[in-house]
C-alpha positions in Angstrom: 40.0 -57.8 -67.9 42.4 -54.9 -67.0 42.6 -56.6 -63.7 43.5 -60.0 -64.3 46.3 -58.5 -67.0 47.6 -56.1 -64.0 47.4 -59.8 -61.8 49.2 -61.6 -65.1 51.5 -58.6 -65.2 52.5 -58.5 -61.7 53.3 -62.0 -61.5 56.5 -62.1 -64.2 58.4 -60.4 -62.0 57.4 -62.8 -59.0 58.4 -65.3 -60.9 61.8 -64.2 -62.2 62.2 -63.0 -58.6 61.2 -66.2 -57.2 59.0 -64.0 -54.4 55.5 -65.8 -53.8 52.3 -63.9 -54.8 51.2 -63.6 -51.5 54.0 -61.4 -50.6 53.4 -58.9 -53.9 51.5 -56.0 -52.2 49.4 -53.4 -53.7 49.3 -50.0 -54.3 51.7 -48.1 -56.1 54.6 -50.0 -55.7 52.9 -52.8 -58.2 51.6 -49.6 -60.9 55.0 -48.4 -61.0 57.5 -50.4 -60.0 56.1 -54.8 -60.7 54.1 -53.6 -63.7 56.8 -51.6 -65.6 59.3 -54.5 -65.0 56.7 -56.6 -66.7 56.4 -54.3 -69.5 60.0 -53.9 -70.5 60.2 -57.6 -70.3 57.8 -57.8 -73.0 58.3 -57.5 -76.9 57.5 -53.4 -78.1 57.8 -52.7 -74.7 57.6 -48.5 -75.3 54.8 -49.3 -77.2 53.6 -51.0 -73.9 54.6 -48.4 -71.2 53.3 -45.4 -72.9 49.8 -47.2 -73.2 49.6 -48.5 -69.8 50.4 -44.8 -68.2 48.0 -43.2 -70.5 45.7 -45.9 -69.4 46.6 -45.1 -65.5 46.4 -41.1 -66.6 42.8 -41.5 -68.0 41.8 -43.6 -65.4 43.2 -40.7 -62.6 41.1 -38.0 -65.1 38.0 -40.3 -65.0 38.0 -40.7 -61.2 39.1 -36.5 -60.6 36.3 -36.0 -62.7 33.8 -37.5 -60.7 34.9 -36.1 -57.2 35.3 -32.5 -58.7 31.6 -32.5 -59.6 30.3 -33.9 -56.5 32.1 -31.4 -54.8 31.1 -28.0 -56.9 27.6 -29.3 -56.3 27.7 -29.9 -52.6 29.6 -27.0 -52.5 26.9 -24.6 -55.0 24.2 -25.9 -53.0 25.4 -25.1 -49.4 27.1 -21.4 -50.2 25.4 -19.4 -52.3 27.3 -16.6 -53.9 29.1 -19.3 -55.1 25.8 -19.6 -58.0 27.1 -15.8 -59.2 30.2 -16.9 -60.0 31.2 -19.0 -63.3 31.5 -22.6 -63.1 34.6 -22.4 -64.4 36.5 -20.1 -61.7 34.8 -22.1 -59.3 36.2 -25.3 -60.7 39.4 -24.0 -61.3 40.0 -22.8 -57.7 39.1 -26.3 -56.3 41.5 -27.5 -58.6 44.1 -25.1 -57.6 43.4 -25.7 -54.0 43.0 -29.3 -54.2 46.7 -29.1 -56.0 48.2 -27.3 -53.4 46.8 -29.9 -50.5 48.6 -32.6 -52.8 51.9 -31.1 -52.7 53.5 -32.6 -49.4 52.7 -36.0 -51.5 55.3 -35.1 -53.8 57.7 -35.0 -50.8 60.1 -38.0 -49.3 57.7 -39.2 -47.0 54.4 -38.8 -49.5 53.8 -42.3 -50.2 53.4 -42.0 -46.5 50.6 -39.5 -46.8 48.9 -41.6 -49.5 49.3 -44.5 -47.9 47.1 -42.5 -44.3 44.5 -40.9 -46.9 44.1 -44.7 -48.5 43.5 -46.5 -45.6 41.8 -44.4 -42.9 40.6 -41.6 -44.3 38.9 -42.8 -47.7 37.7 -46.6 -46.7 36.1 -46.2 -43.2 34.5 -43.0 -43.3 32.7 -43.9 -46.9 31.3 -46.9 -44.9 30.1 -45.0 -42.0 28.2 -42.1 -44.6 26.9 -45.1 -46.9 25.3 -47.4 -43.9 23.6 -44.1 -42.0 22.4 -43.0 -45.6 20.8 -46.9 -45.7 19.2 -46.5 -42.0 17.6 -43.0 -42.5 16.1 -44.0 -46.0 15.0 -47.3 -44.0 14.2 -46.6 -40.7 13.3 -42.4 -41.2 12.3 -42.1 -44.9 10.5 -44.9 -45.6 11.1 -46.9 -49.5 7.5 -45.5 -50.7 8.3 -42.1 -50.4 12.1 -42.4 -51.6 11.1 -44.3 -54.8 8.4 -41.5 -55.2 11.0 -38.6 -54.7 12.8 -40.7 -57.6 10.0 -40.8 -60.2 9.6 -36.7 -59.6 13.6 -36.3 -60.4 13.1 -38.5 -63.5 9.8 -38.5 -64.3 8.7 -42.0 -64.5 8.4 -44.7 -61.1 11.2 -47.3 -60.7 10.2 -50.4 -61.9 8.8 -52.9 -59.5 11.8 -55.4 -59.2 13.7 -52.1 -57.9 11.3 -51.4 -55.3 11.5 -54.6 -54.2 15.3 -54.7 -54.2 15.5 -51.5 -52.5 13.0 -52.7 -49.9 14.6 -56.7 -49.6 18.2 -54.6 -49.2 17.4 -52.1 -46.6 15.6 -54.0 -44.5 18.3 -57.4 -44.6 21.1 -54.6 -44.0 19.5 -52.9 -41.2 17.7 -56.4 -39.8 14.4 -54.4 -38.8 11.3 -56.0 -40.3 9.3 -53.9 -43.2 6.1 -54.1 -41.0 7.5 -52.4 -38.3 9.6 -49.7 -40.4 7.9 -45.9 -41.0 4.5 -47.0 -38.7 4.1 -43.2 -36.9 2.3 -42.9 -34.1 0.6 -39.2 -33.5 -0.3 -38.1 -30.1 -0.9 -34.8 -28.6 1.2 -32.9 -31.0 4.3 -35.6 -30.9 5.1 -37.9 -33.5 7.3 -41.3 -33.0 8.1 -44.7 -34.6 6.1 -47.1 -33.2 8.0 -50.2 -32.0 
């Protein structure tokens, strides 16, 4: 819903303009420059703008949120004195170091920055880390054991149709057949897949 309205949104000012959509680009030139034009086109615009940057402020606290935990736990579980200390210093000192890496955005040639971060350091990397996680629970790990490790962290097995899921998906994505995938073979003290 929010983004066919942002699509609807971005599009009165195309219009007026008489630019085609194709050429409206992304990013943040369409949050704060296409949008807003739309919204103080509209009738209560105020009304309007202050809900729509609240929105894009709770949306930035949602998603800072969610990589601030993922990091204090990769970050308790890999240096320990870190577990002496309150979660709250720790947080806060990400926070404040995290805040200081985002000041040259803030600069003239920030959008710049964001622009590098958003397009070669956040996309491609993520895809790299996501398809070795799918090979090593496919090829190394082997769905029994993962969806066993699962029902000891929650205490109940995953349901069947997730098994199967899980088993359909890693074996498409990596095109290695499930008959072939975790068969070790054990000789003299050295273990291999067997192909």
């Amino acid at each position: 819903v929010v983004s066919t309205q942002s699509t609807v949104l971005a599009g009165i000012p195309a219009h007026k303009t008489k630019v085609s959509f194709e050429d409206l680009k992304s990013g943040p030139g369409l949050a704060f420059i296409a949008i807003t034009d739309a919204i103080s086109e509209m009738s209560v615009g105020p009304l309007w703008s202050v809900l729509f940057f609240f929105m894009l402020f709770l949306l930035g606290l949602d998603s800072q949120f969610g990589m601030l935990e993922s990091l204090l736990t990769s970050l308790k579980d890999e240096v320990s004195f870190l577990n002496k200390i309150r979660k709250e210093y720790v947080s806060g000192g990400i926070c404040l170091v995290l805040c200081l890496l985002a000041v040259p955005m803030s600069f003239r040639g920030g959008l710049y920055i964001v622009d590098l971060l958003d397009n070669w350091s956040l996309s491609y990397p993520l895809l790299i880390i996501a398809f070795i996680e799918i090979t090593v629970v496919a090829w190394v790990y082997g769905v029994n054991r993962f969806c066993s490790d699962i029902r000891n962290m929650i205490g109940y097995a995953p349901s069947v149709y997730f098994k199967a899921c899980l088993d359909v998906c890693l074996s498409v994505c990596n095109r290695r057949p499930h008959l072939i995938r975790n068969r070790v073979v054990h000789f003299g003290g050295i273990s291999a897949l067997r192909q």
